[in-house]
C-alpha positions in Angstrom: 0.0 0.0 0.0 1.3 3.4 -0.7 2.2 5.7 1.8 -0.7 8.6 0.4 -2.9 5.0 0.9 -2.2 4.2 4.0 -2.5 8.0 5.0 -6.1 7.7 3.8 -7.1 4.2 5.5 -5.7 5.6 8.8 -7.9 9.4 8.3 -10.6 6.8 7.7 -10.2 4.4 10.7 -9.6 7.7 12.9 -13.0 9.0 11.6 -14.5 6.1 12.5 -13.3 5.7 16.0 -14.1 9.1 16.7 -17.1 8.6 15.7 -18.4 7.3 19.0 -17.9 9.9 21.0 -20.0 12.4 18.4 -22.6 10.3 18.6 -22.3 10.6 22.5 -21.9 14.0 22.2 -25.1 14.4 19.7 -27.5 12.4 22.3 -26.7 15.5 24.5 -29.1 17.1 22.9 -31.2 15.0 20.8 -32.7 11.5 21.4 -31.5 8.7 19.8 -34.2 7.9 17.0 -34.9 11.8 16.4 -30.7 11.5 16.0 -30.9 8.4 13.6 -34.1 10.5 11.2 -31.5 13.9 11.1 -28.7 11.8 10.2 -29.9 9.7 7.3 -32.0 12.6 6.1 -28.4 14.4 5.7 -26.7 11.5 4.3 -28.9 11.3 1.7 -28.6 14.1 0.3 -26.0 13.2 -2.6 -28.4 11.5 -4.0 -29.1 14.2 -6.2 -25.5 13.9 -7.4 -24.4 10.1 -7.1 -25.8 7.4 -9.2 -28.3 4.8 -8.1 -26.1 1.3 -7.6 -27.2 -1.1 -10.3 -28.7 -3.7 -7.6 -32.3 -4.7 -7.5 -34.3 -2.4 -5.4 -35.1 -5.2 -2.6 -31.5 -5.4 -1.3 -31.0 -1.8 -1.3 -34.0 -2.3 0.8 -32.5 -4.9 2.4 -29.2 -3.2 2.8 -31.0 0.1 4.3 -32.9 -1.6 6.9 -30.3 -3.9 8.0 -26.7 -2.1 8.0 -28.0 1.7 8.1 -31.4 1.4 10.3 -31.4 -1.4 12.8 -27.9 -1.2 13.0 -27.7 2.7 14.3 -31.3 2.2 16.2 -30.3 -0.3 18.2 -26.7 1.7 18.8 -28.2 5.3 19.4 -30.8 3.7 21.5 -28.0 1.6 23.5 -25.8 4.2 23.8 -28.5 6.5 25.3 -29.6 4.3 27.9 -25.7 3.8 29.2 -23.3 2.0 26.7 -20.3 3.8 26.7 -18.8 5.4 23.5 -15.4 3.4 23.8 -17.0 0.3 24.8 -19.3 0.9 22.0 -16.7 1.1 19.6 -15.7 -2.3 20.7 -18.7 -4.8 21.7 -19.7 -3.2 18.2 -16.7 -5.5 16.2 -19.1 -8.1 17.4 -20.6 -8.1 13.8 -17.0 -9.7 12.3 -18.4 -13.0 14.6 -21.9 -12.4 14.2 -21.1 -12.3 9.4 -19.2 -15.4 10.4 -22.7 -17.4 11.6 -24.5 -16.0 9.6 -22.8 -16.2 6.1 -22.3 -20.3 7.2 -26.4 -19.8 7.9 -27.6 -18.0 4.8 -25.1 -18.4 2.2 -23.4 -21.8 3.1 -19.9 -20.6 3.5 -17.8 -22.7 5.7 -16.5 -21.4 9.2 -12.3 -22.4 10.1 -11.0 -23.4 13.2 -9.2 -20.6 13.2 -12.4 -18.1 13.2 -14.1 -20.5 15.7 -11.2 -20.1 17.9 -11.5 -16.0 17.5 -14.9 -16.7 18.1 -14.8 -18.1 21.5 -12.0 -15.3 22.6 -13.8 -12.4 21.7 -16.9 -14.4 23.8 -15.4 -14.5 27.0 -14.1 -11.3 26.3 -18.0 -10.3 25.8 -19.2 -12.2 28.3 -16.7 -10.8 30.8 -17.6 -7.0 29.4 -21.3 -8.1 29.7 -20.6 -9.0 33.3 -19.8 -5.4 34.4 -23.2 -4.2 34.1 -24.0 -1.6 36.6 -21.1 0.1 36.8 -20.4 2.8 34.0 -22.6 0.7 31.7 -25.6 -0.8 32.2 -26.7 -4.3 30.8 -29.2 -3.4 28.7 -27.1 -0.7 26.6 -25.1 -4.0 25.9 -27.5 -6.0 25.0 -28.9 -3.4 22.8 -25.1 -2.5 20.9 -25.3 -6.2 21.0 -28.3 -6.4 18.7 -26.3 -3.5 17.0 -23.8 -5.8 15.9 -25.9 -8.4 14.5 -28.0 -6.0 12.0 -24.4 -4.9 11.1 -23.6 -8.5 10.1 -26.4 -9.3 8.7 -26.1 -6.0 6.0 -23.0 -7.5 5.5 -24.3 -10.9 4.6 -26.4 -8.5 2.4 -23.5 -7.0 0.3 -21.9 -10.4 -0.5 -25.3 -11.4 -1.8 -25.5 -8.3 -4.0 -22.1 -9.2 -5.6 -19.4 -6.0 -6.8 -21.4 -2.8 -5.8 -19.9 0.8 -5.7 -19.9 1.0 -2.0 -20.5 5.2 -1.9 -23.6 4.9 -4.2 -25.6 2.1 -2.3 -24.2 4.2 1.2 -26.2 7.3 -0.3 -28.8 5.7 -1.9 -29.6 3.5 1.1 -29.5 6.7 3.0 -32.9 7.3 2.0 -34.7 4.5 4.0 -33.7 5.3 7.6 -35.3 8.5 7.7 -39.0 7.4 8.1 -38.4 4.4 10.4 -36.6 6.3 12.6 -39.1 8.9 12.6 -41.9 6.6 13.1 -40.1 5.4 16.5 -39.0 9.0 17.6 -43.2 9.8 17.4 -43.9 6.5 19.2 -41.6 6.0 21.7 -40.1 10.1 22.5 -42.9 12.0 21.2 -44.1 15.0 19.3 -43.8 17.3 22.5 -40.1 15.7 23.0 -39.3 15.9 19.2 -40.2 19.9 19.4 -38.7 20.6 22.1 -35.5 19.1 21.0 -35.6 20.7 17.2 -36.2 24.2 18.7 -33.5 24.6 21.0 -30.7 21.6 19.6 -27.6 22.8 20.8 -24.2 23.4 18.2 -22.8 20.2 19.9 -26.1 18.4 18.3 -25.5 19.8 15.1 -21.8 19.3 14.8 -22.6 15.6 15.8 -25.4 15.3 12.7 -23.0 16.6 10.4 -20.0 15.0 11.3 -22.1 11.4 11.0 -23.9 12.4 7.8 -20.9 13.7 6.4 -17.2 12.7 7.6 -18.5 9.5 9.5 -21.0 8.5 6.2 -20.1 10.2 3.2 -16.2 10.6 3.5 -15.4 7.6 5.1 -17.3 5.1 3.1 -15.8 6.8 0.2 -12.3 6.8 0.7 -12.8 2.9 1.8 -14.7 1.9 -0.8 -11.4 4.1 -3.1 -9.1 1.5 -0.7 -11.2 -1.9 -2.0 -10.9 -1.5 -5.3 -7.5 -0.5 -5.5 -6.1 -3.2 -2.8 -7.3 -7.0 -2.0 -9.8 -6.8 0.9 -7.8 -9.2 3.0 -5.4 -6.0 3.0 -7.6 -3.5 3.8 -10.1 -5.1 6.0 -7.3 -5.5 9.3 -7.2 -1.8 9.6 -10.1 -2.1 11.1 -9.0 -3.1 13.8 -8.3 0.0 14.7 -11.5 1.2 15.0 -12.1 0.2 19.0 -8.3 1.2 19.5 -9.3 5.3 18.5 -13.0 4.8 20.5 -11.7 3.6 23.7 -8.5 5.7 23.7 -10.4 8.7 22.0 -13.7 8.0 24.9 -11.0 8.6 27.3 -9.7 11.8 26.5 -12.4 13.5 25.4 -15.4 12.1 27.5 -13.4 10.7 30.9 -14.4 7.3 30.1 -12.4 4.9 32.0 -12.4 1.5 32.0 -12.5 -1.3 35.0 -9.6 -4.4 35.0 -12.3 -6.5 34.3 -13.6 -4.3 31.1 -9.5 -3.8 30.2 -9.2 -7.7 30.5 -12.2 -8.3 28.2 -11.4 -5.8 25.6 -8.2 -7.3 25.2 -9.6 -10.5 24.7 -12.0 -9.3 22.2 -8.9 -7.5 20.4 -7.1 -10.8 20.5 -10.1 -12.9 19.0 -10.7 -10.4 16.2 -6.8 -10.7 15.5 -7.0 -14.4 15.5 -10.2 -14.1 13.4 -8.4 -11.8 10.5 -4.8 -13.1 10.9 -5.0 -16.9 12.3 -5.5 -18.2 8.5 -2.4 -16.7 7.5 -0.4 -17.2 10.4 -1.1 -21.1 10.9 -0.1 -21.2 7.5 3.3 -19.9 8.2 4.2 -21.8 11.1 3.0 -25.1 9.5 2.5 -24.9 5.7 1.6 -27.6 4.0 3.9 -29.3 2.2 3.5 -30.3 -2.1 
């Protein structure tokens, strides 16, 4: 990868993992479904400028609902009700586990020893996270970022059904179904007195937040790494994602105060180690024992 390459993947990964604490910092002022309807309305946008993808209009449905609605419903919602942003950014890499099952399920691909051995790192690392409820997070924003991670995977499971897709256009384009979902639950579940309230006195911080997801977080980042794909092989892209939970956390703590316990240290680094085993075991095994012609 070239050096102006790797420049880009890391602005990328950086936007990502900082992404976390905006969205904290947007919940300030907004609740999380009002949030998810300003966002996506934003993001979509470009559609006025960016071509629709050449996929069928059920998995862009698919796609929309999946990877850009449940996923950030389920987040924004679990973040407001006491997930923190760094561990967010972490128990969220649970969707690399969660494509695993259900690719195997729903497309028949075959899961390795190696990613059922990252598999059952990164759960006790979970489980040990999910254990620590009550302190500076509370079981049920888990659960929720959780759920989170699934509807991430299963968007994922999505893409590889569409086939090659231009990852910015179906971003944009799928943009434009979050908006009424998310409004439909911000007039159920925080009402119309809630949603005025909030639209006529939203504070910069809210506003900053809605921009930077729409626009850095959305926009920008999905098209620089969609730029990355097609230029390099995804098994050499994909690992700096990685990274991701290593700006949250790190990026949670400066900025928001977020520390974590042992126990939460402990299990991050065993969901770090399971995601490494995941992306790099493959490769590695075949290394140390190659098999021979």
């Amino acid at each position: 990868m070239s050096p102006r390459d790797l420049l880009i993947a890391l602005v990328v990964i950086l936007a990502w993992g900082v992404n976390f604490v905006v969205i904290k910092l947007g919940l300030h002022g907004v609740p999380p479904f009002l949030l998810g309807a300003l966002r996506f309305a934003l993001a979509a946008v470009p559609v006025f400028f960016v071509k629709r993808p050449r996929i069928p209009l059920r998995w862009l449905f698919a796609y929309g609902l999946s990877i850009s609605f449940g996923q950030f419903a389920l987040l924004f919602y679990g973040m407001s009700v006491g997930m923190p942003a760094g561990l967010a950014s972490l128990v969220l890499q649970a969707q690399a586990f969660f494509t695993l099952i259900f690719a195997a399920f729903m497309l028949g691909e075959r899961i390795r020893a190696m990613n059922i051995a990252g598999l059952l790192i990164a759960a006790a690392g979970l489980a040990l996270i999910g254990m620590q409820g009550g302190h500076a997070m509370t079981l049920t924003g888990f659960l929720f970022t959780l759920g989170a991670a699934s509807m991430w995977a299963l968007g994922n499971v999505v893409t590889k059904r569409m086939g090659k897709v231009d990852l910015l256009s179906l971003v944009v384009w799928a943009s434009l179904i979050p908006p009424l979902p998310f409004l439909a639950l911000s007039l159920i579940f925080e009402g119309p007195a809630r949603i005025e309230a909030s639209l006529a006195a939203i504070p910069s911080i809210s506003i900053f937040a809605i921009v930077y997801l729409s626009f850095i977080a959305t926009i920008i980042g999905y098209s620089l790494w969609g730029k990355l794909l097609a230029r390099y092989p995804a098994a050499q892209v994909a690992p700096f994602s990685l990274l991701v939970p290593v700006i949250g956390i790190a990026s949670a703590a400066v900025f928001l105060g977020e520390a974590l316990t042992p126990a939460e240290v402990a299990g991050a680094a065993l969901v770090m180690a399971g995601l490494a085993v995941n992306v790099f075991g493959a490769r590695l095994k075949q290394r140390l024992f190659p098999v021979p012609r």
